[in-house]
C-alpha positions in Angstrom: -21.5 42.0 38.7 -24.4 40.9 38.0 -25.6 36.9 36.6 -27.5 37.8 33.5 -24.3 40.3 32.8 -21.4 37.1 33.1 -23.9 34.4 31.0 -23.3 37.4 28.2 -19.8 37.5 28.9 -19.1 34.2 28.1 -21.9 33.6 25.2 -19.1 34.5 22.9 -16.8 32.2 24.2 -19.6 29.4 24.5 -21.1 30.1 20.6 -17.0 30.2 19.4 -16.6 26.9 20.9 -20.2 25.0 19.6 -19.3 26.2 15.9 -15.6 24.9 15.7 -16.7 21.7 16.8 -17.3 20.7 13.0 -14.2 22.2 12.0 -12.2 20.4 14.4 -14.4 17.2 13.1 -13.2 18.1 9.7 -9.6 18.8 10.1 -9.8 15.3 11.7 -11.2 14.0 8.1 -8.6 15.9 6.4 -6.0 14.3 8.7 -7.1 10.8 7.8 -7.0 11.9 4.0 -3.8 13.4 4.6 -2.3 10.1 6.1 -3.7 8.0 3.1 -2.1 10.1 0.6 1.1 10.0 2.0 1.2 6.3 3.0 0.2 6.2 -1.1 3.1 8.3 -2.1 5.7 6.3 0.1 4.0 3.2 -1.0 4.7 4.4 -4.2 8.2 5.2 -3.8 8.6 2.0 -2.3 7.3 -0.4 -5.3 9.2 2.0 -7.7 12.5 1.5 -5.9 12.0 -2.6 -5.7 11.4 -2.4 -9.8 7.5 -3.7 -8.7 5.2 -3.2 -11.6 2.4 -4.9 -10.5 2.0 -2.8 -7.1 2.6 0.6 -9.1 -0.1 -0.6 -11.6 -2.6 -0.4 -9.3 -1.9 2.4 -7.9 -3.4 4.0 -11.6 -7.1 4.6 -12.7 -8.1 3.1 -15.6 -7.3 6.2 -17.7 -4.9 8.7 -16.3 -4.9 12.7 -17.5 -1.3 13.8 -18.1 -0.9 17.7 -17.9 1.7 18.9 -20.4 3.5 21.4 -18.0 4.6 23.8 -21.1 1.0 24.5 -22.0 -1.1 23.1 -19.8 -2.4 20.9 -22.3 -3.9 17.4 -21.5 -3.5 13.8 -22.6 -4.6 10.3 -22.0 -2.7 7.6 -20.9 -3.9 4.3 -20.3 -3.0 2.1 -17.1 -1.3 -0.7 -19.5 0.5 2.0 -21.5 2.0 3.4 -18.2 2.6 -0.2 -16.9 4.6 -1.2 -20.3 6.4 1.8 -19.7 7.4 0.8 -16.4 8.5 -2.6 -18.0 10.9 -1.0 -20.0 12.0 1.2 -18.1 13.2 -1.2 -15.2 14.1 -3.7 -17.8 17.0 -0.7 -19.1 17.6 1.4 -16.2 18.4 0.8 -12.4 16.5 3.1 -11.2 16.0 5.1 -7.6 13.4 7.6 -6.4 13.0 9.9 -3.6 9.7 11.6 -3.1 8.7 14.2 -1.0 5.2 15.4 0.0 4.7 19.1 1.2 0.5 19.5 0.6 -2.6 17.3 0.1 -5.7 19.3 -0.3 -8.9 17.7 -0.3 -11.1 19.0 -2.8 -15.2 19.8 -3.1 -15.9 16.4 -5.3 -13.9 14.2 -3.4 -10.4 14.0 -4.9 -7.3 15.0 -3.4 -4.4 17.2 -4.8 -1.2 16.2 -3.9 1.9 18.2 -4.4 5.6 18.3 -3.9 9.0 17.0 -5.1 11.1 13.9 -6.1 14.6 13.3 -6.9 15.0 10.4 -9.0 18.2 8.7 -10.1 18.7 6.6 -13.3 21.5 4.0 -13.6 22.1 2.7 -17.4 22.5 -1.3 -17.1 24.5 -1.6 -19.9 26.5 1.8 -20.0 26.6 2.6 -16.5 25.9 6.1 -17.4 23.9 7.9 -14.4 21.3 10.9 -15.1 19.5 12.6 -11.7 16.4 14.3 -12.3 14.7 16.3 -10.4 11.2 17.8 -10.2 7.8 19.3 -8.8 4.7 17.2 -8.9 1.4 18.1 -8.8 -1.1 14.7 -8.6 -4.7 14.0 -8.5 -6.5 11.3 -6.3 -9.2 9.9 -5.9 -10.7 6.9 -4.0 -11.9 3.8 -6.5 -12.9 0.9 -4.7 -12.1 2.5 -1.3 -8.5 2.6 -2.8 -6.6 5.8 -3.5 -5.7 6.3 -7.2 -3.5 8.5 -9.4 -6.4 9.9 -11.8 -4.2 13.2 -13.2 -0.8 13.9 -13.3 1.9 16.8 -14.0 5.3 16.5 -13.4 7.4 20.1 -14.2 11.2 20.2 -14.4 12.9 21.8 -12.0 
């Protein structure tokens, strides 16, 4: 066999392996993303389970979009109203949450879809009455500050 006909013999292999260098330097980026968003969500989980209303505050932006899962229609909600809601909540209920992630997706402009499933109990403190509810999630982040934050957020029954 001749030189010149092994170099073209292996220019495949050599061109295959000079342009999956970025990807392999961008699954490396997602990785990173993907370990953030997941150390969010159990972060999450955490502060809900402890009753902590500060923590899950600021894990909001400012103003949050709320996807109607019926109709795909979209609402505001401010931080302080979702705080307050968390007040009362924990101030009724005993209340436990399980979430699971199964995808984060980073997006074109930065964000981050996150999507999966939770399981969350509710304990009346007065009644004792117990209601479980279960559901798919589909979440929007994006970094503020260097922080990850909850920016959009649909939540549909299962």
């Amino acid at each position: 066999m001749k030189k010149g006909t092994k170099f073209l013999q292996m220019l495949p292999v050599l061109m295959l392996a000079f342009f999956a260098m970025p990807l392999f330097a961008q699954t490396d980026a997602l990785t990173g993303t993907d370990k953030a968003l997941r150390s969010l969500a159990q972060a999450w989980q955490d502060a809900y389970n402890r009753g902590d209303v500060q923590t899950l505050g600021g894990m909001y932006a400012d103003n949050v979009a709320m996807v109607n899962p019926a109709d795909g229609s979209l609402t505001t909600a401010k931080k302080q109203d979702i705080v307050a809601g968390f007040e009362k909540d924990f101030s009724e209920l005993d209340s436990k949450i399980e979430i699971l992630v199964d995808r984060v997706a980073t997006q074109p402009d930065g964000t981050a879809i996150v999507s999966g499933s939770f399981t969350q109990i509710d304990v009346n403190k007065k009644t004792g009455a117990k209601e479980t509810f279960s559901a798919a999630y589909t979440h929007t982040c994006a970094q503020d500050a260097g922080k990850w934050k909850l920016v959009k957020m649909q939540v549909t029954p299962k």
